[in-house]
C-alpha positions in Angstrom: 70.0 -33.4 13.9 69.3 -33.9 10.1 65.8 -34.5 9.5 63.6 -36.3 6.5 60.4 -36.6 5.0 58.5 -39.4 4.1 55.6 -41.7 3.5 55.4 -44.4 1.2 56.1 -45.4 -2.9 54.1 -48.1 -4.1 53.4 -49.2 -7.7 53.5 -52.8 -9.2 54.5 -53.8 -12.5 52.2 -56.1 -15.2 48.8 -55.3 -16.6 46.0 -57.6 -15.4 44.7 -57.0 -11.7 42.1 -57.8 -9.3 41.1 -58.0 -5.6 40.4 -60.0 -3.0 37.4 -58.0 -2.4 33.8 -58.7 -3.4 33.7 -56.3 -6.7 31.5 -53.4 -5.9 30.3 -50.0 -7.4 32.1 -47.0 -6.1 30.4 -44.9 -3.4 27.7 -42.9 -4.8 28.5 -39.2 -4.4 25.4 -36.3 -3.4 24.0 -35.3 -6.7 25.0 -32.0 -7.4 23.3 -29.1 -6.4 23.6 -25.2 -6.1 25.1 -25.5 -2.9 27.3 -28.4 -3.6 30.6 -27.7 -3.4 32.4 -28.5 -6.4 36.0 -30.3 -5.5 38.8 -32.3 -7.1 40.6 -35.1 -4.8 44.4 -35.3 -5.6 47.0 -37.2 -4.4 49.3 -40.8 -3.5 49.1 -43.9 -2.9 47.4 -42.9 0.7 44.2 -40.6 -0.7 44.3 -43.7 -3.3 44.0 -45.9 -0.6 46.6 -48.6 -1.8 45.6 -52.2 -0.5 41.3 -51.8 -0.2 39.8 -53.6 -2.6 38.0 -53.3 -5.5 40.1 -50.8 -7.7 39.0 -48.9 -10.3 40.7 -49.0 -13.7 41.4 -45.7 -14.9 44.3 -45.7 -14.8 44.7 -49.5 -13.2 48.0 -49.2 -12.5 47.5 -46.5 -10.2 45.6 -49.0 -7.5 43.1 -46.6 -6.7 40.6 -47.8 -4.3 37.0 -47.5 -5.0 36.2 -46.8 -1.6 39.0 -45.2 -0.7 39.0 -42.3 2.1 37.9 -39.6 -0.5 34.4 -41.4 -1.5 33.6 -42.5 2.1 34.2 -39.0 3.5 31.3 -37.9 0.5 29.0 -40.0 2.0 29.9 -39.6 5.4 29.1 -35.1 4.5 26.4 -36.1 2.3 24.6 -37.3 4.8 25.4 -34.3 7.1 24.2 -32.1 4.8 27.4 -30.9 3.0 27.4 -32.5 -0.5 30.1 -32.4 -2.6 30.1 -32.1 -6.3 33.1 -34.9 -7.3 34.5 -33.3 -10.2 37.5 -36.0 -10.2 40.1 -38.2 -8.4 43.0 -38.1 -9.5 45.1 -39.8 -6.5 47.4 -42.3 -7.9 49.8 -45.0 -6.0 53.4 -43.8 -6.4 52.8 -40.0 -7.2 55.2 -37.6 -6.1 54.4 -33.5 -5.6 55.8 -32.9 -8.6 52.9 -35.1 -10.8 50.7 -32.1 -9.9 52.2 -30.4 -12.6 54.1 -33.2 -14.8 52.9 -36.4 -15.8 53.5 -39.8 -13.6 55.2 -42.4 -15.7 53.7 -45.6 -15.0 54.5 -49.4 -16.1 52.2 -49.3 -18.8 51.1 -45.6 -20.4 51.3 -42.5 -17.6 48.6 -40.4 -15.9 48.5 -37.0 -16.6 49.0 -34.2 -14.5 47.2 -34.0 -11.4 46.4 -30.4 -12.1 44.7 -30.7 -15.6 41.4 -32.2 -13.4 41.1 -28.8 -11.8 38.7 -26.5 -13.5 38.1 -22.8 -12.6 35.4 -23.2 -11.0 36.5 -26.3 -8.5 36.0 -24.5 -4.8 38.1 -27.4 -2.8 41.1 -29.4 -3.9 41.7 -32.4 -1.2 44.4 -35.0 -0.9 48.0 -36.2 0.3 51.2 -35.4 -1.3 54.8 -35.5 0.0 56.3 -39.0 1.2 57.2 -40.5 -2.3 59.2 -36.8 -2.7 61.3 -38.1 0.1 61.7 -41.4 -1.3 60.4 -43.4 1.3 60.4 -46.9 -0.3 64.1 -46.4 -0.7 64.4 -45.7 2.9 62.5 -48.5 4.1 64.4 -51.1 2.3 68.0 -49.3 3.8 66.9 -50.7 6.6 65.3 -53.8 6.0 67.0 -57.2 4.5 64.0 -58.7 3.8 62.7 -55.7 1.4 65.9 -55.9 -0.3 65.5 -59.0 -1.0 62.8 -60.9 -3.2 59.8 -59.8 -0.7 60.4 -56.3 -1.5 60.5 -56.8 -5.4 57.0 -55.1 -5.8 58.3 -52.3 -3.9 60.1 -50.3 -6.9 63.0 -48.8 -5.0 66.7 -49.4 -4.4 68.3 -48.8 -1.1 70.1 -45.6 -0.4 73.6 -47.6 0.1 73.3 -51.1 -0.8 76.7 -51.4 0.8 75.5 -50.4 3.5 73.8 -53.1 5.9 70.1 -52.6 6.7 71.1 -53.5 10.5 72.7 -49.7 10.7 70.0 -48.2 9.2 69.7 -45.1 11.8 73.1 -44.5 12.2 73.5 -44.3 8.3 71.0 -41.8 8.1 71.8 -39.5 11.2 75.6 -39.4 10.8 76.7 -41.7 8.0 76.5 -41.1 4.4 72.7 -40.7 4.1 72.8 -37.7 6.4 73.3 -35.2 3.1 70.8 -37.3 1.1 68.3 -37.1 3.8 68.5 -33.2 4.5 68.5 -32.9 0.2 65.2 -34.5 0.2 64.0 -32.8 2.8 64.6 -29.7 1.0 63.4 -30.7 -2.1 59.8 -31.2 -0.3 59.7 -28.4 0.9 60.1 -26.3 -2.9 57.9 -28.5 -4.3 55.2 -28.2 -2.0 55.4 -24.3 -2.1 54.9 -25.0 -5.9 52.5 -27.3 -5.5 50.1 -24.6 -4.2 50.8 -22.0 -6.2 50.0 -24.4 -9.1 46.8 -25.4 -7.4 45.9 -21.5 -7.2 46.9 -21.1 -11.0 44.6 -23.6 -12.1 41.7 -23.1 -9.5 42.1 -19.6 -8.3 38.9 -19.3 -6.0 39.7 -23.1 -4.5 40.2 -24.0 -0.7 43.5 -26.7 -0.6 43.4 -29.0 1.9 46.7 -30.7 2.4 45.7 -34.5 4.7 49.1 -35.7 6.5 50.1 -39.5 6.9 48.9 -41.9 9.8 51.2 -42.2 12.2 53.3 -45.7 11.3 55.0 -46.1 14.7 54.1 -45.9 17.8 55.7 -44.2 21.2 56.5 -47.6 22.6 58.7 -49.7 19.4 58.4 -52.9 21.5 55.0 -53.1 20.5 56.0 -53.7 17.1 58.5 -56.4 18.2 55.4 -58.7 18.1 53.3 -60.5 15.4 50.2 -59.0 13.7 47.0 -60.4 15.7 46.1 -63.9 14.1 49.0 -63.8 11.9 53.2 -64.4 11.9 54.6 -61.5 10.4 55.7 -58.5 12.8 54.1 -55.1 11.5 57.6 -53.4 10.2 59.6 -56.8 9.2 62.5 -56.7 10.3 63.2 -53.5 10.6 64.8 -53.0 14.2 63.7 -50.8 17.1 66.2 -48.1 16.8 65.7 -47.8 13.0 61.9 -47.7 14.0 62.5 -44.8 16.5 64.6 -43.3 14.0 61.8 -43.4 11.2 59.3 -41.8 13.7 61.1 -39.2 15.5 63.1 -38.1 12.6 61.6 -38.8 9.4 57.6 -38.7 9.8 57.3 -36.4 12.9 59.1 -33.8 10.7 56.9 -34.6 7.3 53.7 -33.7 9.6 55.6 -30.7 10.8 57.1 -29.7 7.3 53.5 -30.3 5.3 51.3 -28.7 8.1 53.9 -25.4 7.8 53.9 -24.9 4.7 50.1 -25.7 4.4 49.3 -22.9 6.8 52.4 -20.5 5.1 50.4 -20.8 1.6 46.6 -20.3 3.3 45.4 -24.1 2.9 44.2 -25.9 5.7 46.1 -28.9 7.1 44.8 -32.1 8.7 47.0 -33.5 11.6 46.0 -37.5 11.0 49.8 -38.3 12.5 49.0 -37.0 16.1 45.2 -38.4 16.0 46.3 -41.9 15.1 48.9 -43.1 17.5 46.2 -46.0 19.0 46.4 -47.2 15.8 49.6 -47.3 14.5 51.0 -50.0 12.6 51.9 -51.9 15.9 48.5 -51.3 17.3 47.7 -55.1 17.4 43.4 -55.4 17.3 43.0 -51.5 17.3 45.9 -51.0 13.9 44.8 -48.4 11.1 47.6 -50.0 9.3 48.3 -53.0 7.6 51.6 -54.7 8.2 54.4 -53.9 5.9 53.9 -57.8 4.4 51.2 -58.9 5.3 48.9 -59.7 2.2 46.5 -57.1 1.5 42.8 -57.0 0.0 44.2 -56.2 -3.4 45.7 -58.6 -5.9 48.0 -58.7 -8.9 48.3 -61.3 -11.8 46.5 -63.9 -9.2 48.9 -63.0 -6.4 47.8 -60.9 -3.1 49.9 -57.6 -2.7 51.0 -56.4 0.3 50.0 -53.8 2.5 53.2 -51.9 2.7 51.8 -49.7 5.8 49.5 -48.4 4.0 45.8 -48.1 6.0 43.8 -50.8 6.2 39.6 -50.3 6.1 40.1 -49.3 10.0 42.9 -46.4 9.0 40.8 -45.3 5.9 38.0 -44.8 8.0 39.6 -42.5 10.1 41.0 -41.0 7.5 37.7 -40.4 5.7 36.2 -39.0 9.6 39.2 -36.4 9.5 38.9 -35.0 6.6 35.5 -34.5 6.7 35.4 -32.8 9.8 37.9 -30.5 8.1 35.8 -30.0 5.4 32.7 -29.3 7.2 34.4 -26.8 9.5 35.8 -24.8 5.7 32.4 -25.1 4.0 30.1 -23.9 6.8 32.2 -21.3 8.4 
């Protein structure tokens, strides 16, 4: 059976932006100290934290949260006694592996490489990479009308096939003609992660990586998602149907955990399993979700208009994002 990678694309076009969010000041890291441990966060739309509001502005267009899981997981060591010296985020909605090293076009000016924020002396790199490599808004809207359609405008991607209707979405993918394009993507993750580290190790040779999987999107049971968001009308994965859903789980983000937690361990980084920690909180997970509905309207908005979440986490999946990765980082720093 061909097998994919994914997790999410997201960028928005224009150049003025706010949030529905109270504006606040970012999370005040520990102060540095001699035993602060000097790191560099790096990373998508998911260590950026795409949908939580405010967003800083450097660049704007890369929707990176203030509070995203990367300054809560500061304070949440800081306060156990492990500071961290923030050299930089770099994290930027829409990056793919290969902005490590190259820099990320964006609508308006690009960001540099993710890389050049790395120092010699930065002990811990920290973030997601991988599911933009894969293409995953492109997948999502293969099998969705709606996102091919005028909802999914903000979601810069084109189907796979858009002769190809969204209602066979799985069977295009397992035995149609997005079989090849699936396994080619796949593969393409897996060089450019092997890359990516080596990269990192160039720029930071004395650095700990720690490589954070993806939430888990779907859960077991797919009927759950067959139902509206709690308090609102939209079902968490549009119309995307249960076998595509199944599909997208199984075979597509069960194999990204498996493919980013190998070739984190293969390269001597440390890995953290979110995907298998976070299936109560799915997507689908009604009261309990970690993440927001594919359209519902998120905290963030853009030229006066809300944005939606596009499964990205919402304050409840960014929290448990920030607990995971802290734990991890405790266990590296005080072993």
């Amino acid at each position: 059976m061909r097998k994919s990678v994914v997790v999410s694309a997201l960028v928005a076009l224009g150049t003025c932006l706010s949030t529905a969010a109270p504006a606040a000041s970012a999370s005040p890291a520990a102060a540095p100290s001699a035993e602060a441990v000097r790191t560099v966060f790096i990373g998508d739309s998911y260590t950026a934290n795409f949908g939580i509001g405010p967003v800083g502005t450097t660049p704007a267009l890369c929707f990176r949260a203030t509070d995203n899981y990367p300054a809560v997981a500061v304070d949440e060591l800081a306060e156990e006694g492990v500071p961290l010296d923030v050299q930089a985020d770099v994290s930027c909605g829409a990056a793919q592996i290969h902005h490590v090293w190259e820099p990320q076009d964006l609508p308006q000016g690009a960001a540099e490489p993710q890389k050049n924020a790395l120092r010699p002396d930065t002990q811990l790199v920290v973030g997601s990479l991988g599911g933009n490599t894969a293409g995953f808004a492109r997948i999502m809207k293969q099998c969705s009308e709606r996102l091919r359609g005028s909802e999914g405008t903000l979601l810069p991607a084109d189907p796979v096939d858009e002769d190809s209707p969204a209602s066979g979405c799985s069977d295009f993918f397992q035995n149609g003609a997005g079989a090849e394009w699936l396994d080619e993507r796949f593969l393409t993750m897996e060089r450019d992660l092997r890359r990516m580290f080596s990269e990192i190790h160039e720029a930071a040779p004395g650095a700990d990586t720690v490589l954070v999987g993806y939430p888990r999107i779907v859960p077991e049971d797919t009927s759950a998602c067959l139902e509206p968001i709690p308090g609102g009308t939209e079902k968490p994965l549009a119309d995307i149907d249960e076998d595509a859903l199944k599909f997208l789980d199984k075979e597509v983000q069960e194999p990204l955990n498996d493919l980013m937690e190998r070739e984190a361990r293969a390269a001597g980084a440390s890995f953290v399993d979110i995907y298998h920690r976070t299936g109560a909180h799915t997507a689908c997970g009604g009261e309990q979700r970690g993440v927001g509905a594919m359209l519902e309207r998120s905290e963030v908005r853009f030229l006066g208009l809300p944005l939606p979440w596009y499964v990205h986490p919402n304050r409840t999946g960014r929290d448990l994002q920030a607990e995971l990765v802290a734990e991890t980082i405790k266990h590296i720093t005080t072993a």
